[in-house]
C-alpha positions, 0 to 999 in steps of 0.5 A: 805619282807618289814620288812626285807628291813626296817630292813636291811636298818636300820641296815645300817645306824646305821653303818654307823652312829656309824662309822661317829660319833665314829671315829671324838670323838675318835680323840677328845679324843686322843686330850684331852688326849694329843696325837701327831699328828703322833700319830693321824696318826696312830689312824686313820690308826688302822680303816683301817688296819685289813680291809685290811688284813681280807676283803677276809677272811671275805668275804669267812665267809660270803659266808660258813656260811651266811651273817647274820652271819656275819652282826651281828658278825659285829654288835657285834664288832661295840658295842664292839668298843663302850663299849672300848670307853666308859670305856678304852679310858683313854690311846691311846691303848684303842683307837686304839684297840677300832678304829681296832675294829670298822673298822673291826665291819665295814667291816664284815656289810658292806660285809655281807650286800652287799652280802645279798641284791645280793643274796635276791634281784630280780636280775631285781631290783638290781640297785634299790636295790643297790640304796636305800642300799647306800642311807642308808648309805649316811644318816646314814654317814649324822647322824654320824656327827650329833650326835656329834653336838647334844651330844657333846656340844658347847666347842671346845672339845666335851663331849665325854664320852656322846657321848661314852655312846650314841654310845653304846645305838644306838649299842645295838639298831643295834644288836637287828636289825640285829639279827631279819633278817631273814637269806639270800639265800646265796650259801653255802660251799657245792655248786658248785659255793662256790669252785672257787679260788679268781683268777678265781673270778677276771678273770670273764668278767666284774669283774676286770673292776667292780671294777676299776670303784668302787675304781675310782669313790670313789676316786673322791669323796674324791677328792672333799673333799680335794681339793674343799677346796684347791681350795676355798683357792687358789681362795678365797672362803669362808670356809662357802661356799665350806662346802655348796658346799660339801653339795650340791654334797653329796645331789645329790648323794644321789638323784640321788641313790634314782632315781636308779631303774627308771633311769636304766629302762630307759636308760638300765645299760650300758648306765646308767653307762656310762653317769654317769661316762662321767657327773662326769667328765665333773662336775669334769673338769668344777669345777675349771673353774671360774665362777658365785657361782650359776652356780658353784653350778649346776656345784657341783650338776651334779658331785654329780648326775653323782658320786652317781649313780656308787657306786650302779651300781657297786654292782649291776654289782658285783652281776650280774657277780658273782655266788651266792656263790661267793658274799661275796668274790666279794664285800670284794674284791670291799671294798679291792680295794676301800681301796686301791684306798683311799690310792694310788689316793690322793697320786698321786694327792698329787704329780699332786698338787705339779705342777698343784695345784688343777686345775691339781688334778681336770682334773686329775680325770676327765680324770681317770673317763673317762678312767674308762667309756671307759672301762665300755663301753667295758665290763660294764652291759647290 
């Protein structure tokens, strides 16, 4: 059992390195290949477009023939993305057959490996569980980027064709991970609960709350990305400092995942979720409040605490309210609305900076995590 959760883990992280690392080189690329910036654009929208369109049908896959399946399905897009890069990114086409590739090599591992730890784990340890899946996958986003500093060189243009090459030997390494895992326990066509319509699935108690919670709070964090540094602008404070500012939530967060388990049988889910929601908006409310660059530090950090906590807890609620052979489906649908939420949350906050500025932004989200809560709070865990 152990190897299967370090193999596991492992296949997440290289994931979700390759994607941190794929994505910024192949702009890099598409720079040193001349491309507009709308063009840019639509690079960068090629990651999330067949996601989008396939979450469900991917999520049904994983639930009719296993997630191993489709994790190593996902495993091979991902290093079928990377071979692209390597030797087809001479052309923007290339680039963005080989992001759409990614994106969706993406999404089938991150469905079919949420749905693997809900159906393999004890449903008592599921916000443990949780905790340390998406704490892989915050390292794994943490060595992504750092693979390009190592690899790329000191030129303001990176050597992207070794950091092509090195993707696809770091892809080659997560096939072979993912494929000696052994297969899950996941309900299959045939079973009574693999029948129920996405509807049905969706008007379960607790379900629909689930996932508003999810695409809120992943919303917030990207929040923190854009408008920490919008707000380090309108106050001047150094680009250096908000980047450790960044560091610090993003440290937190993933503590705080790595506390999970304890956390949860002590306070109980409910509780748990709900404090985490009510801290990262008073974090959230208090950030443009000017004050001391220590006290706004803790301030960063307690957000970082109170954010790194839903994610899993969300999952974890997910799996719990959703029969066996349901999982695949319920976490496609979570990735849908978290996209979703991507899209739709920084627009409208776009719209709120437009008249409040960043300080609006800010209480904006705090307010939305709180209304997340209340609703949390009614139909959230046990």
């Amino acid at each position: 059992m152990r190897g299967t959760v370090l193999g596991l883990y492992t296949s997440t992280l290289l994931v979700q390195a390759l994607t941190f690392v794929l994505r910024p080189t192949s702009a890099y690329r598409a720079i040193e290949l001349g491309v507009s910036a709308q063009w840019l654009g639509l690079l960068a929208a090629s990651f999330a477009l067949l996601p989008l369109v396939l979450a469900v049908v991917v999520g049904r896959l994983s639930d009719r023939v296993g997630e191993k399946l489709v994790m190593v399905g996902g495993a091979l897009l991902v290093l079928l993305a990377a071979l692209v890069l390597a030797v087809g990114a001479g052309r923007l086409l290339g680039l963005l057959v080989a992001n759409a590739l990614l994106g969706l090599g993406h999404l089938a591992s991150s469905v079919a490996q949420q749905a693997y730890v809900a159906n393999t784990a004890d449903p008592r340890r599921y916000d443990a569980a949780f905790g340390v899946y998406t704490f892989a996958s915050s390292a794994g986003q943490a060595v992504g980027p750092a693979m390009l500093a190592v690899l790329g060189g000191s030129g303001a243009i990176p050597d992207t064709s070794r950091v092509f090459w090195a993707a696809v030997a770091a892809a080659c390494v997560l096939v072979v991970c993912t494929s000696c895992l052994p297969g899950g326990r996941t309900a299959r066509a045939d079973g009574p609960d693999d029948s129920g319509s996405i509807g049905t699935l969706v008007r379960r108690r607790g379900f629909f709350a689930a996932l508003g919670v999810s695409c809120v709070l992943l919303a917030a964090i990207d929040i923190t990305l854009v408008y920490l540094p919008v707000l380090g602008a309108e106050r001047g404070i150094a680009a250096a400092t908000i980047g450790g500012l960044l560091t610090v939530r993003a440290v937190a967060s993933m503590a705080s995942r790595l506390c999970l388990g304890p956390l949860s049988r002590l306070l109980g889910r409910s509780r748990l979720l709900l404090g985490s929601l009510v801290v990262s908006a008073i974090g959230m409310a208090l950030v443009p409040v000017p004050m001391p660059l220590g006290m706004l530090a803790a301030v960063v950090a307690v957000m970082g605490l109170g954010l790194g906590v839903g994610q899993p807890m969300t999952m974890s609620w997910l799996a719990e309210v959703t029969p066996a052979g349901q999982r695949g489906r319920a976490m496609s649908l979570r990735l849908t609305g978290n996209r979703l939420g991507q899209v739709v949350v920084p627009s409208v906050a776009g719209l709120v900076a437009a008249g409040a500025g960043a300080v609006g932004v800010f209480g904006a989200t705090a307010a939305a995590l709180l209304g997340v809560g209340f609703a949390a709070r009614r139909m959230g865990p046990r």
